[in-house]
C-alpha positions as protocol buffer text, in pm:
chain_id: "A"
residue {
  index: 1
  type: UNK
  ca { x: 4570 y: 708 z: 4606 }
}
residue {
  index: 2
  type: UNK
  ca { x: 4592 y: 1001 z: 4811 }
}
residue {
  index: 3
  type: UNK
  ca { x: 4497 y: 1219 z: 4513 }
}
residue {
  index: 4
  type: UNK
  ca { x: 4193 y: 1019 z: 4422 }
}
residue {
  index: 5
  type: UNK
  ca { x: 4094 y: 1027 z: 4768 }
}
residue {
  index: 6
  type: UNK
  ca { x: 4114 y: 1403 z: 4746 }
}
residue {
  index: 7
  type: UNK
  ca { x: 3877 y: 1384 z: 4443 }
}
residue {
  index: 8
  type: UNK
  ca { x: 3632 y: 1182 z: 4565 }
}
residue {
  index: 9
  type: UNK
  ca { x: 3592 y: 1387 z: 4909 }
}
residue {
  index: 10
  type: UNK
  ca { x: 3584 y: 1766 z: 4741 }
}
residue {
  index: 11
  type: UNK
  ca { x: 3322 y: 1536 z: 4514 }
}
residue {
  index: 12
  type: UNK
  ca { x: 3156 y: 1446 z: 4759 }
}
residue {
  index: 13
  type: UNK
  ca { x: 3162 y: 1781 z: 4999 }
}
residue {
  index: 14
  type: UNK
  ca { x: 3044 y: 1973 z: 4695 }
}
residue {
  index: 15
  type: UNK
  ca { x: 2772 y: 1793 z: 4588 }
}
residue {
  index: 16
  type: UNK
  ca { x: 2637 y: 1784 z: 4929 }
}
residue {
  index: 17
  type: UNK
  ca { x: 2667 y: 2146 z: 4988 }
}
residue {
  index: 18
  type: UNK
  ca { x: 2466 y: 2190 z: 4665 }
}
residue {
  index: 19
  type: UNK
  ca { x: 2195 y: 1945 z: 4811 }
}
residue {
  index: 20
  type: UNK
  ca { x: 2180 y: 2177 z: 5110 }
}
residue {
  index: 21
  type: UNK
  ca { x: 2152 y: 2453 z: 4948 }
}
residue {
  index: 22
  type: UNK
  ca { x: 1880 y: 2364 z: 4714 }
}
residue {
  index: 23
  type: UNK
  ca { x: 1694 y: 2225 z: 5057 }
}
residue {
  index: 24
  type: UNK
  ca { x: 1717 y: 2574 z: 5173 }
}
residue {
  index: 25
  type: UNK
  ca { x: 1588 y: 2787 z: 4912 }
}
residue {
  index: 26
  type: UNK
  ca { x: 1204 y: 2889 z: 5010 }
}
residue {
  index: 27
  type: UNK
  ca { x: 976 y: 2731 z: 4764 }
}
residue {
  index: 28
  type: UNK
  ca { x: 742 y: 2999 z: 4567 }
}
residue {
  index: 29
  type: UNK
  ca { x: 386 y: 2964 z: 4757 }
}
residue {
  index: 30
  type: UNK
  ca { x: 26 y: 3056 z: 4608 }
}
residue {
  index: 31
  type: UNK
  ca { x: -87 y: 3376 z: 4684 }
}
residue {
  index: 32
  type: UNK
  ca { x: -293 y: 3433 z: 5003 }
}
residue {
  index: 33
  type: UNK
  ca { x: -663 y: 3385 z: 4991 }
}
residue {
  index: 34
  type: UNK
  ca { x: -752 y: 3531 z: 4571 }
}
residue {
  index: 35
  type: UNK
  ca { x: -1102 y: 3410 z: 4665 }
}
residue {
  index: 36
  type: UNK
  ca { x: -1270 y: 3344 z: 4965 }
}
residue {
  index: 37
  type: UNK
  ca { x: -1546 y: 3042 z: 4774 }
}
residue {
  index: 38
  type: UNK
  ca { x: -1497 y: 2873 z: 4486 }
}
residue {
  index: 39
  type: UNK
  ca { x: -1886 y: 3067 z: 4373 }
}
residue {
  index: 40
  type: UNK
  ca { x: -1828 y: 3421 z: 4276 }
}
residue {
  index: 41
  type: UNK
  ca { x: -2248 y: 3466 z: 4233 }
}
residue {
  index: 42
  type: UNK
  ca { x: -2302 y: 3316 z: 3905 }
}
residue {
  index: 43
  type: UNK
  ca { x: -1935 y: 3220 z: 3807 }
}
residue {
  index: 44
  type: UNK
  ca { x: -1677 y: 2953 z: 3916 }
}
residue {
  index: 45
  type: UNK
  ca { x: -1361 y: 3073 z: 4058 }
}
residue {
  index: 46
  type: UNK
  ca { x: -1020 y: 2937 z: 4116 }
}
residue {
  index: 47
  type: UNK
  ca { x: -1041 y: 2885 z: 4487 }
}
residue {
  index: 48
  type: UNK
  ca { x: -1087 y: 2516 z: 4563 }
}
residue {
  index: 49
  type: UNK
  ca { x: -1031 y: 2383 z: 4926 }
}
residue {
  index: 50
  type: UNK
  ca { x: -808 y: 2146 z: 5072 }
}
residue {
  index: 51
  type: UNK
  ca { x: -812 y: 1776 z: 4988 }
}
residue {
  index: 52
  type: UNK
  ca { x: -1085 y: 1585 z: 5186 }
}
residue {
  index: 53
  type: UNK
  ca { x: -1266 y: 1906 z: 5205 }
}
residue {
  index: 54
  type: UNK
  ca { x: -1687 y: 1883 z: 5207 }
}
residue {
  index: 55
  type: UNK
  ca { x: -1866 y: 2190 z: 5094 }
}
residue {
  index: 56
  type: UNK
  ca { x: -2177 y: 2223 z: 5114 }
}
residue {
  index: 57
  type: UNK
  ca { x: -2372 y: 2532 z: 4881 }
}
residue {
  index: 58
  type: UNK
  ca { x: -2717 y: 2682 z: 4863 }
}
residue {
  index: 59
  type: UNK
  ca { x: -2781 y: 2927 z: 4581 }
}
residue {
  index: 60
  type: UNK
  ca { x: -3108 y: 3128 z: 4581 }
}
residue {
  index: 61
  type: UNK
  ca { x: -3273 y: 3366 z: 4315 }
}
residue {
  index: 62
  type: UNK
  ca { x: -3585 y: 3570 z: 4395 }
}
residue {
  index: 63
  type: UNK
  ca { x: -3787 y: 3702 z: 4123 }
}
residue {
  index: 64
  type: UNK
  ca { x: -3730 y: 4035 z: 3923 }
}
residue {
  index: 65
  type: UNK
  ca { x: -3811 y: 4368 z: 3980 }
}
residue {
  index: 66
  type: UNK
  ca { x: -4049 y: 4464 z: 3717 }
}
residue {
  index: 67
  type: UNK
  ca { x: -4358 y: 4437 z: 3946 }
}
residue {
  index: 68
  type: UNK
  ca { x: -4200 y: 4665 z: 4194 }
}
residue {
  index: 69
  type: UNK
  ca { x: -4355 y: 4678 z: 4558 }
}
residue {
  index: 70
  type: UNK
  ca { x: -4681 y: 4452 z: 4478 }
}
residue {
  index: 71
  type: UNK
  ca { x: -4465 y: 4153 z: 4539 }
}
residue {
  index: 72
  type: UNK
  ca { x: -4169 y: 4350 z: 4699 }
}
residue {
  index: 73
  type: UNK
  ca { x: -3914 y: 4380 z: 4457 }
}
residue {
  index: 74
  type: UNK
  ca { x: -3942 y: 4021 z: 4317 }
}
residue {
  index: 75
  type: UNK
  ca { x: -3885 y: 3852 z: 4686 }
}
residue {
  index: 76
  type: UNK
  ca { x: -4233 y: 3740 z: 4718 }
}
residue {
  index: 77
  type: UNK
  ca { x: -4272 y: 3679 z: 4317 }
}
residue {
  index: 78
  type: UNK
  ca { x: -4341 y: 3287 z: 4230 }
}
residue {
  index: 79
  type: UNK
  ca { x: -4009 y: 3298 z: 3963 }
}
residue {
  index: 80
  type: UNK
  ca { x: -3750 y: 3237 z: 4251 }
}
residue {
  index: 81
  type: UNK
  ca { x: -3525 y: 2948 z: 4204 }
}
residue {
  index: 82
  type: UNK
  ca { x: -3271 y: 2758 z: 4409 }
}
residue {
  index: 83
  type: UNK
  ca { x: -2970 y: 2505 z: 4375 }
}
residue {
  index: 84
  type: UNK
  ca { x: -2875 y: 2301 z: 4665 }
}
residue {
  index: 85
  type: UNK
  ca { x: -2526 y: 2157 z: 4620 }
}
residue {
  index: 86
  type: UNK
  ca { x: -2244 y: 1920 z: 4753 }
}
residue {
  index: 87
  type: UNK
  ca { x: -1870 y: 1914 z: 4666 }
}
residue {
  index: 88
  type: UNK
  ca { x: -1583 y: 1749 z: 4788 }
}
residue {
  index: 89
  type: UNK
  ca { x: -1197 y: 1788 z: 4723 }
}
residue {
  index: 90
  type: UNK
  ca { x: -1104 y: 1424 z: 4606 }
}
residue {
  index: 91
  type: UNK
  ca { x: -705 y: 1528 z: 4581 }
}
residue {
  index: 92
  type: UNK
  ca { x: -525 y: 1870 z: 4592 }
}
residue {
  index: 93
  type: UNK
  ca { x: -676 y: 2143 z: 4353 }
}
residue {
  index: 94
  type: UNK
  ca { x: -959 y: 1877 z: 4204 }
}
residue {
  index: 95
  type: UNK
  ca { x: -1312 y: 1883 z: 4289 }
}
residue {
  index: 96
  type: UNK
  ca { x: -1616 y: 1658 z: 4208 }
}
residue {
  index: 97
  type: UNK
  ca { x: -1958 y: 1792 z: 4259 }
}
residue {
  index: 98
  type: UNK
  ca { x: -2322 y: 1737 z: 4244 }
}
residue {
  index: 99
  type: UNK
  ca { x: -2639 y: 1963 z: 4253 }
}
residue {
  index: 100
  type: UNK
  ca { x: -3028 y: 1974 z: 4272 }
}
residue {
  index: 101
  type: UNK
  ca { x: -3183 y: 2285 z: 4107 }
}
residue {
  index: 102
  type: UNK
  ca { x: -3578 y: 2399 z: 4100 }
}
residue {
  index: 103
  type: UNK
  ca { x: -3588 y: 2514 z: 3796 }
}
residue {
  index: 104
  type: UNK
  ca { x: -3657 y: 2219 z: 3513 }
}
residue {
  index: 105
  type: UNK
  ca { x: -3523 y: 2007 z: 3834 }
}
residue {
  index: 106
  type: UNK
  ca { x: -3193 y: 1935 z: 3669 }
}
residue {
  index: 107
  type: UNK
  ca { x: -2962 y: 1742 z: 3856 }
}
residue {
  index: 108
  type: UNK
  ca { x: -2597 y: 1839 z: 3751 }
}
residue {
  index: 109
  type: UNK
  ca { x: -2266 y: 1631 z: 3762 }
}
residue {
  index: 110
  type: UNK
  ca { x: -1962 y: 1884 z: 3804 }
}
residue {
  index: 111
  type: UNK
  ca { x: -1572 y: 1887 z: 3803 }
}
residue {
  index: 112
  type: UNK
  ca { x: -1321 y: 2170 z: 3822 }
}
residue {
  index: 113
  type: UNK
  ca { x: -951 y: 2155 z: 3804 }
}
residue {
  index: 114
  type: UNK
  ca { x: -716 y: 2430 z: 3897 }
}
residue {
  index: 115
  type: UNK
  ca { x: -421 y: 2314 z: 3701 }
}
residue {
  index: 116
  type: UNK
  ca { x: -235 y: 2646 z: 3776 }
}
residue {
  index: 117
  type: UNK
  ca { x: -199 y: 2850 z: 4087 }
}
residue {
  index: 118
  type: UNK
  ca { x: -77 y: 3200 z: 4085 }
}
residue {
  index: 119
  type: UNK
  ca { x: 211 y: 3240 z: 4339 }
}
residue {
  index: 120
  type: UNK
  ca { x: 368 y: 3513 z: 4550 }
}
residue {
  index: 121
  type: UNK
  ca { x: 680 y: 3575 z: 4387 }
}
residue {
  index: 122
  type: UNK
  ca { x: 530 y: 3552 z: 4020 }
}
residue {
  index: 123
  type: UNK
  ca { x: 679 y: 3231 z: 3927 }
}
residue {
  index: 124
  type: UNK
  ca { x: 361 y: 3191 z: 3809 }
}
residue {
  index: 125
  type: UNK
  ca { x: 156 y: 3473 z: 3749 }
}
residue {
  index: 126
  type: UNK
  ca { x: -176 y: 3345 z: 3660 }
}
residue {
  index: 127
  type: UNK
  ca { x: -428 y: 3062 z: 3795 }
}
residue {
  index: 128
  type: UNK
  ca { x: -589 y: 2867 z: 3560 }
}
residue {
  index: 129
  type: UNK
  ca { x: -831 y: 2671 z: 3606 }
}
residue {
  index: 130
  type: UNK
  ca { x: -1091 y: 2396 z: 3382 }
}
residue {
  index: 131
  type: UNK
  ca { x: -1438 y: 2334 z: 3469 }
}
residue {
  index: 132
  type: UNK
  ca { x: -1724 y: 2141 z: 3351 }
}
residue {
  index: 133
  type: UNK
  ca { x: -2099 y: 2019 z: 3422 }
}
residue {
  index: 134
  type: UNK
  ca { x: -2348 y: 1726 z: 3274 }
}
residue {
  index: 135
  type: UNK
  ca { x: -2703 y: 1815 z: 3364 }
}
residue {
  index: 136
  type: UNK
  ca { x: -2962 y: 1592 z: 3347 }
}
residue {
  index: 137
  type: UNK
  ca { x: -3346 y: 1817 z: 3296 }
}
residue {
  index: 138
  type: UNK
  ca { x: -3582 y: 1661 z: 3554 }
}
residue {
  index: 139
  type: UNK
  ca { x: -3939 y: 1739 z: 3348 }
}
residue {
  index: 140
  type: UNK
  ca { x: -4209 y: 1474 z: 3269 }
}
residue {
  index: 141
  type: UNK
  ca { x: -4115 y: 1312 z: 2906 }
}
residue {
  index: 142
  type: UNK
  ca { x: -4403 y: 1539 z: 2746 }
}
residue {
  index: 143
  type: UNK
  ca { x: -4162 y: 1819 z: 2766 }
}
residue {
  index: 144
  type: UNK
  ca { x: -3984 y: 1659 z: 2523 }
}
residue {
  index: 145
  type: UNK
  ca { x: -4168 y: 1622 z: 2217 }
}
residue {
  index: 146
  type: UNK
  ca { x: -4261 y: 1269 z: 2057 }
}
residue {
  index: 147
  type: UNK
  ca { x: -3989 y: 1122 z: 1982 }
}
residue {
  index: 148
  type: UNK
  ca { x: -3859 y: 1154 z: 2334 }
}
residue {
  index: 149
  type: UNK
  ca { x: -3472 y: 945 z: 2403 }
}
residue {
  index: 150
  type: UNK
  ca { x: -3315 y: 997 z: 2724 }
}
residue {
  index: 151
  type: UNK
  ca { x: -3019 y: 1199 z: 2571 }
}
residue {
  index: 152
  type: UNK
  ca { x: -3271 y: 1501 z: 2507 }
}
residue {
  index: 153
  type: UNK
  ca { x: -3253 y: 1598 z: 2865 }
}
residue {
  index: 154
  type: UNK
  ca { x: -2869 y: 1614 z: 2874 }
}
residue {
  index: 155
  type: UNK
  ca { x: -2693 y: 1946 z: 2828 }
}
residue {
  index: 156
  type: UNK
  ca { x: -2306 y: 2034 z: 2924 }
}
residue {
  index: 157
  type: UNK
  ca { x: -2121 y: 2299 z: 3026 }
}
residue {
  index: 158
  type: UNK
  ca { x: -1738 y: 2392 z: 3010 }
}
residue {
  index: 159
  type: UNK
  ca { x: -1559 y: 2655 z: 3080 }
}
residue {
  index: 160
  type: UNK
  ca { x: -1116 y: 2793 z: 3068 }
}
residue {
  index: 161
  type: UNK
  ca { x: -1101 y: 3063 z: 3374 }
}
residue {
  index: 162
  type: UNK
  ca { x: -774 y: 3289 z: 3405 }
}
residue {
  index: 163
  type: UNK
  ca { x: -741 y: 3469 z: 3690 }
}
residue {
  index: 164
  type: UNK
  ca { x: -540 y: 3700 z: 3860 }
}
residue {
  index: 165
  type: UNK
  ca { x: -488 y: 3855 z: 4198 }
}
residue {
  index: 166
  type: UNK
  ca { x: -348 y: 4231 z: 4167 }
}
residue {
  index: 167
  type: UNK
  ca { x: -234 y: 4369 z: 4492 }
}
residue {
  index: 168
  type: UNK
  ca { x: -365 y: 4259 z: 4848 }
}
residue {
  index: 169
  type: UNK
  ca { x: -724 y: 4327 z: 4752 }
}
residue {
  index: 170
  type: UNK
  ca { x: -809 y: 4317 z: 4390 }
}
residue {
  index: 171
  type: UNK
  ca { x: -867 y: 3925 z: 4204 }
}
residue {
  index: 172
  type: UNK
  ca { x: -1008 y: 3932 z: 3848 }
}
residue {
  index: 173
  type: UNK
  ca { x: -1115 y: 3691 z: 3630 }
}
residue {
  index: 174
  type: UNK
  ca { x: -1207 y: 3593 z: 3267 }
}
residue {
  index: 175
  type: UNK
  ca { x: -1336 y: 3282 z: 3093 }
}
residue {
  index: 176
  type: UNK
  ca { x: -1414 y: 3153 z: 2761 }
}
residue {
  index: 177
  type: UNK
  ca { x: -1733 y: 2874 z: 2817 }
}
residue {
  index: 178
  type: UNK
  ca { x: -1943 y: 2666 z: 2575 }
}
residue {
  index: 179
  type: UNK
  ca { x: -2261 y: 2547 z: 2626 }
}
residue {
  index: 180
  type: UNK
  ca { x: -2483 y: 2277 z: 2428 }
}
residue {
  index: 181
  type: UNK
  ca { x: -2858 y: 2129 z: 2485 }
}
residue {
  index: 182
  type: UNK
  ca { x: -2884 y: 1820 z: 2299 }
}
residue {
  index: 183
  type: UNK
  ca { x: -3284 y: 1892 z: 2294 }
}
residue {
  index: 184
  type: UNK
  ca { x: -3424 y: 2266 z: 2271 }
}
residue {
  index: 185
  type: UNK
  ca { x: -3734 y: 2449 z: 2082 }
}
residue {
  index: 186
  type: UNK
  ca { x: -3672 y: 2438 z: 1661 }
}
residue {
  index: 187
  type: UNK
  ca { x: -3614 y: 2740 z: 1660 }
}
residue {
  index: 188
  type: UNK
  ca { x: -3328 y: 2825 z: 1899 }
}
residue {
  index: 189
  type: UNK
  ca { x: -2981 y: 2677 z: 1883 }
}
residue {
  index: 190
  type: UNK
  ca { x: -2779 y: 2386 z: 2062 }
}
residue {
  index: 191
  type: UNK
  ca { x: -2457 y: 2546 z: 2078 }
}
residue {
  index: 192
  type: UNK
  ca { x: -2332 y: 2874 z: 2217 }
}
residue {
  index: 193
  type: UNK
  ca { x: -1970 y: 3025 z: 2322 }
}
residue {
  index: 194
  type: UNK
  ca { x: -1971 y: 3285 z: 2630 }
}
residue {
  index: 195
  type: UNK
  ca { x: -1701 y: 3541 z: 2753 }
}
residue {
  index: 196
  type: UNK
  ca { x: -1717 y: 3634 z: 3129 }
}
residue {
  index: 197
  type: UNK
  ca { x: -1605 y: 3885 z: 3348 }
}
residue {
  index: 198
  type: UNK
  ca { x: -1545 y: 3864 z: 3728 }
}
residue {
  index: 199
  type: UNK
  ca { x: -1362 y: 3973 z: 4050 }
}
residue {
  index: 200
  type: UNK
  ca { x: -1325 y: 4030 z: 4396 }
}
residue {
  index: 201
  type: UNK
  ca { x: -1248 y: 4360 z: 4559 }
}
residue {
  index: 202
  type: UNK
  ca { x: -1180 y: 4332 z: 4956 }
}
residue {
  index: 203
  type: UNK
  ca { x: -1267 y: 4599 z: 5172 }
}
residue {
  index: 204
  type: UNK
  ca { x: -1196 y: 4495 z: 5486 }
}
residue {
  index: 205
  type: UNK
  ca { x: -1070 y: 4167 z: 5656 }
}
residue {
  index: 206
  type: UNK
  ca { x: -1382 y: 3975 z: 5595 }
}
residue {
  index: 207
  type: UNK
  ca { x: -1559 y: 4216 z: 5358 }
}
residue {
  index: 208
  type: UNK
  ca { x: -1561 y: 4259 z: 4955 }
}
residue {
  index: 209
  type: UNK
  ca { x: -1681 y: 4412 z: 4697 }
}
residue {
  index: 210
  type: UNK
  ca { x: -1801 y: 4134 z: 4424 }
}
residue {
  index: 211
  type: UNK
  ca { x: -1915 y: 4128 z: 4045 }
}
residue {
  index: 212
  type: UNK
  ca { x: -1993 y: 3900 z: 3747 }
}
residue {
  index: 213
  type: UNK
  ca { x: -2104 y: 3959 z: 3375 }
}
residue {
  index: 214
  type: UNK
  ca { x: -2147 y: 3707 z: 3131 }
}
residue {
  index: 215
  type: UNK
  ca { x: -2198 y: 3761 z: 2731 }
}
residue {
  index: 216
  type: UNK
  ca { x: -2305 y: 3502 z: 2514 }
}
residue {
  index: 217
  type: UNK
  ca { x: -2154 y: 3568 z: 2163 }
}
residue {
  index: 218
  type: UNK
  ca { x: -2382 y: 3564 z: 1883 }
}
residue {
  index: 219
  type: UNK
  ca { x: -2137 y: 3329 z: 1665 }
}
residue {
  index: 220
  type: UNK
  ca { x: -2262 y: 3261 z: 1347 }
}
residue {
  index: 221
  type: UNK
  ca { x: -2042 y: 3029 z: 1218 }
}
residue {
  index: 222
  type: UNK
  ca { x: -2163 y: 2747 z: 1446 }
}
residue {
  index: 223
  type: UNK
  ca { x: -2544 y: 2893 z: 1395 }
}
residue {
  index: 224
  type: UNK
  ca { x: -2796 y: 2694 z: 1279 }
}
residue {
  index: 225
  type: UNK
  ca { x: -3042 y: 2910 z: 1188 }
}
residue {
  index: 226
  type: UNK
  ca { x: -3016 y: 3250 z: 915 }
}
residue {
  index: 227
  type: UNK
  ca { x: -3122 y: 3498 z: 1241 }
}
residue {
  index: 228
  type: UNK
  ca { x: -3105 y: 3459 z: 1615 }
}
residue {
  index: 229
  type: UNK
  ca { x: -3442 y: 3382 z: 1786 }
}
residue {
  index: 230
  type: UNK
  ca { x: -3477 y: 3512 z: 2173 }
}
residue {
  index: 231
  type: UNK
  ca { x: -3121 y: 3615 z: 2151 }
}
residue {
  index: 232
  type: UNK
  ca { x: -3006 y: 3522 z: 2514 }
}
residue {
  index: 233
  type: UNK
  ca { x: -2906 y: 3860 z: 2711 }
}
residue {
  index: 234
  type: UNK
  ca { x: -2600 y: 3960 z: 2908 }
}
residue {
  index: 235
  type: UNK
  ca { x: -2610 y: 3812 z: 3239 }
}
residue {
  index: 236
  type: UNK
  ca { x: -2489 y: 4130 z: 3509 }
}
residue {
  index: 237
  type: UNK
  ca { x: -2436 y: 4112 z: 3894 }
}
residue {
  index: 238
  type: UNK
  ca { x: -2309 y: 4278 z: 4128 }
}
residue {
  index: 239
  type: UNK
  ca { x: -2311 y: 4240 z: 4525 }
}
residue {
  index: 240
  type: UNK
  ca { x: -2111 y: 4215 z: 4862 }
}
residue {
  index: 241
  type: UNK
  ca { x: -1981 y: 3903 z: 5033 }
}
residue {
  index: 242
  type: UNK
  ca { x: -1902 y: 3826 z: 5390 }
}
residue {
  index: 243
  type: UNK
  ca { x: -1634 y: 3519 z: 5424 }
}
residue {
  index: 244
  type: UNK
  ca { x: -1453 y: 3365 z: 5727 }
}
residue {
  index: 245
  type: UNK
  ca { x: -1237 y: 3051 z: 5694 }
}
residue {
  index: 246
  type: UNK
  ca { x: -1504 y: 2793 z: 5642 }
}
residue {
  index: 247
  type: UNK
  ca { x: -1832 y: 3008 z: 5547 }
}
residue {
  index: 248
  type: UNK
  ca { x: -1913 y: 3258 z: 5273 }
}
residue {
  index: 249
  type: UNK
  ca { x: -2227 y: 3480 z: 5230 }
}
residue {
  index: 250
  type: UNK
  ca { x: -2308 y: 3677 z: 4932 }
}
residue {
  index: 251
  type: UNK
  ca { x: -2606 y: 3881 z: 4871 }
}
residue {
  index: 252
  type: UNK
  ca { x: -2587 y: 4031 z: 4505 }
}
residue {
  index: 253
  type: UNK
  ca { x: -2837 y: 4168 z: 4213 }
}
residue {
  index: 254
  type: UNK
  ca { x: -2854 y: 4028 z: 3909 }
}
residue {
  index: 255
  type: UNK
  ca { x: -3014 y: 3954 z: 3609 }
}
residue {
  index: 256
  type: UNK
  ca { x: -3054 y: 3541 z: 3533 }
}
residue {
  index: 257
  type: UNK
  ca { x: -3282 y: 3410 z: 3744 }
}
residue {
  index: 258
  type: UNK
  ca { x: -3144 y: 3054 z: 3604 }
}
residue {
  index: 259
  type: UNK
  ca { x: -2849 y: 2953 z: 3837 }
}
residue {
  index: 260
  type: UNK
  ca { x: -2707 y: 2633 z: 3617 }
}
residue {
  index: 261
  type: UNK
  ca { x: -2446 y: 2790 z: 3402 }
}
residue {
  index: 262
  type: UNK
  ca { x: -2555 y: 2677 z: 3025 }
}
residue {
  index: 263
  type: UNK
  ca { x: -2885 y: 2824 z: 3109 }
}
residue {
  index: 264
  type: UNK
  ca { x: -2749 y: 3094 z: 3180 }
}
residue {
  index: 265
  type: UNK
  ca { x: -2575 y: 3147 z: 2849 }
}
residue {
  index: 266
  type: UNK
  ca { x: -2859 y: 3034 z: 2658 }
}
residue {
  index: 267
  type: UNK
  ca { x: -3162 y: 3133 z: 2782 }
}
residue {
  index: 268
  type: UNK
  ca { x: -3154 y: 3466 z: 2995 }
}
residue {
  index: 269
  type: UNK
  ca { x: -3442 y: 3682 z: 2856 }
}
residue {
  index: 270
  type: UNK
  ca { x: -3401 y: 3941 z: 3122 }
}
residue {
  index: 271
  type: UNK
  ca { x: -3264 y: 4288 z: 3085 }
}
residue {
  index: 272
  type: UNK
  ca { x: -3120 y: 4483 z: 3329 }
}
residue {
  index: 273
  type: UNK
  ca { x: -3210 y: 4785 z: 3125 }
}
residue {
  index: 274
  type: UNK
  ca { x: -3596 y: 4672 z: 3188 }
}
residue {
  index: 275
  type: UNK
  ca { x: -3619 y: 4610 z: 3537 }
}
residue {
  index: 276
  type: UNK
  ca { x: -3499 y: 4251 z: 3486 }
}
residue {
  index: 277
  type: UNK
  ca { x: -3299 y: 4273 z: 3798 }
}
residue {
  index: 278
  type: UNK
  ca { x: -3343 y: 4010 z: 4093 }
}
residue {
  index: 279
  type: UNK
  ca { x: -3237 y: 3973 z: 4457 }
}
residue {
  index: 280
  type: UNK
  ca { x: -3019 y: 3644 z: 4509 }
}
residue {
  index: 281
  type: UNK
  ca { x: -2737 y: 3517 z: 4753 }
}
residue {
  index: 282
  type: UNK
  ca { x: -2509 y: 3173 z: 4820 }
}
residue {
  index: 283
  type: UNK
  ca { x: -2396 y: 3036 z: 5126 }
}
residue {
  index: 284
  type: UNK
  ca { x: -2096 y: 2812 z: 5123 }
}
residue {
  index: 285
  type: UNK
  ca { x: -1989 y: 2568 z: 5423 }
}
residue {
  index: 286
  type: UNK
  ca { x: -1701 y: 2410 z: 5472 }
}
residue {
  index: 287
  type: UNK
  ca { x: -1585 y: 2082 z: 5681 }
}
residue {
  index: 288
  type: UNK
  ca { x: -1263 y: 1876 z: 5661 }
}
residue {
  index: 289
  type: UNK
  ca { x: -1211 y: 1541 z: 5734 }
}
């Protein structure tokens, strides 16, 4: 008896001590602060705030360059466009989102998932993160040729973003994205795959350094057509942002003057090369409930 008793206590002592001392190892955090807004200008980032979180976003493009100081670099040009948008942080690391833009007045339905979050001590060393729009175009049923359905003003938008945060002040990013239109002109294409570029360099406590550049791949093994009409260009930007805890500014140049992702990819006519530069910026807002 006294034996088994002996057993059963060192059984008992050890498995508690093991308990303990699993209690007591630190966990492996996420890296501090990789982005300060889940918008890096025209691309989605990793960053999405705490559940029960409200955000509220206005994106604004002025016009291009090209006519130089008659309409002051593009500010006062009749081209500018702007997205008004809410999201809110339904559970940790998932957002739902919805958005009003000028151009073609689409109305877009989004979600992003971060399903991986880079930590400190590189148990993981990547984020990754899924995200993905419905749009809805807003234009009178004429726009749509005659035999106009509903479904011709949907088009969709996903996206796979890896990112990583090197250091205390570099965060870099890169995403494969496809984009389809289920109604466009008969001579352009429905589908199209883009690669994008991004990151974050931070300067000082509340100051960075920010860029994006998007490519959409001439692919022509999901072509429809023998040779590329208005082959979309690369979409370039470049800018500085100013973030505290619960706002972010950025003020940026670009090229797209579209701010909905998929028309971005697919229709961006203007080259940087050419003057087809614009002013633009986003403001973010925070609350939490």
């Amino acid at each position: 008896m006294k034996a088994r008793f002996t057993l059963v206590s060192l059984a008992f002592l050890l498995a508690t001590s093991l308990g303990f001392s699993q209690e007591e190892q630190p966990k492996d955090k996420p890296v501090r602060d990789p982005f300060a807004s889940g918008y890096l200008i025209d691309a989605q980032t990793s960053f999405i705030p705490a559940a029960k979180t409200l955000e509220y976003v206005i994106q604004h493009r002025f016009g291009t360059f090209e006519n130089g100081i008659k309409d002051l670099y593009g500010i006062y040009a009749p081209g500018s466009n702007i997205r008004m948008g809410l999201n809110y942080v339904v559970i940790p690391n998932v957002q739902i989102g919805w958005g009003l833009n000028k151009l073609n007045m689409y109305n877009d339905f989004n979600v992003k998932w971060t399903i991986l979050e880079q930590t400190r001590k590189n148990t993981i060393p990547i984020a990754v993160t899924v995200y993905g729009n419905i749009a809805i175009d807003g234009r009178e049923k004429k726009n749509f040729g005659v035999n106009y359905e509903f479904t011709d003003r949907l088009s969709y938008f996903s996206q796979l973003i890896i990112g990583r945060k090197i250091g205390n002040r570099f965060t870099v990013q890169t995403g494969l994205s496809f984009s389809h239109f289920n109604s466009v002109d008969s001579l352009l294409e429905h589908d199209k795959i883009g690669l994008h570029f991004s990151g974050r360099v931070k300067l000082t406590p509340q100051g960075s350094f920010i860029f994006n550049y998007d490519i959409p791949l001439p692919i022509k093994g999901i072509a429809e057509h023998s040779t590329f009409t208005k082959e979309p260009k690369h979409n370039l930007a470049f800018g500085a942002e100013i973030a505290t805890s619960t706002h972010s500014f950025q003020i940026f140049m670009g090229t797209s003057t579209a701010l909905l992702p998929q028309e971005i990819i697919m229709n961006n006519q203007n080259d940087y090369t050419k003057k087809g530069l614009s002013f633009g910026f986003v403001i973010t807002r925070l609350w939490n409930f």
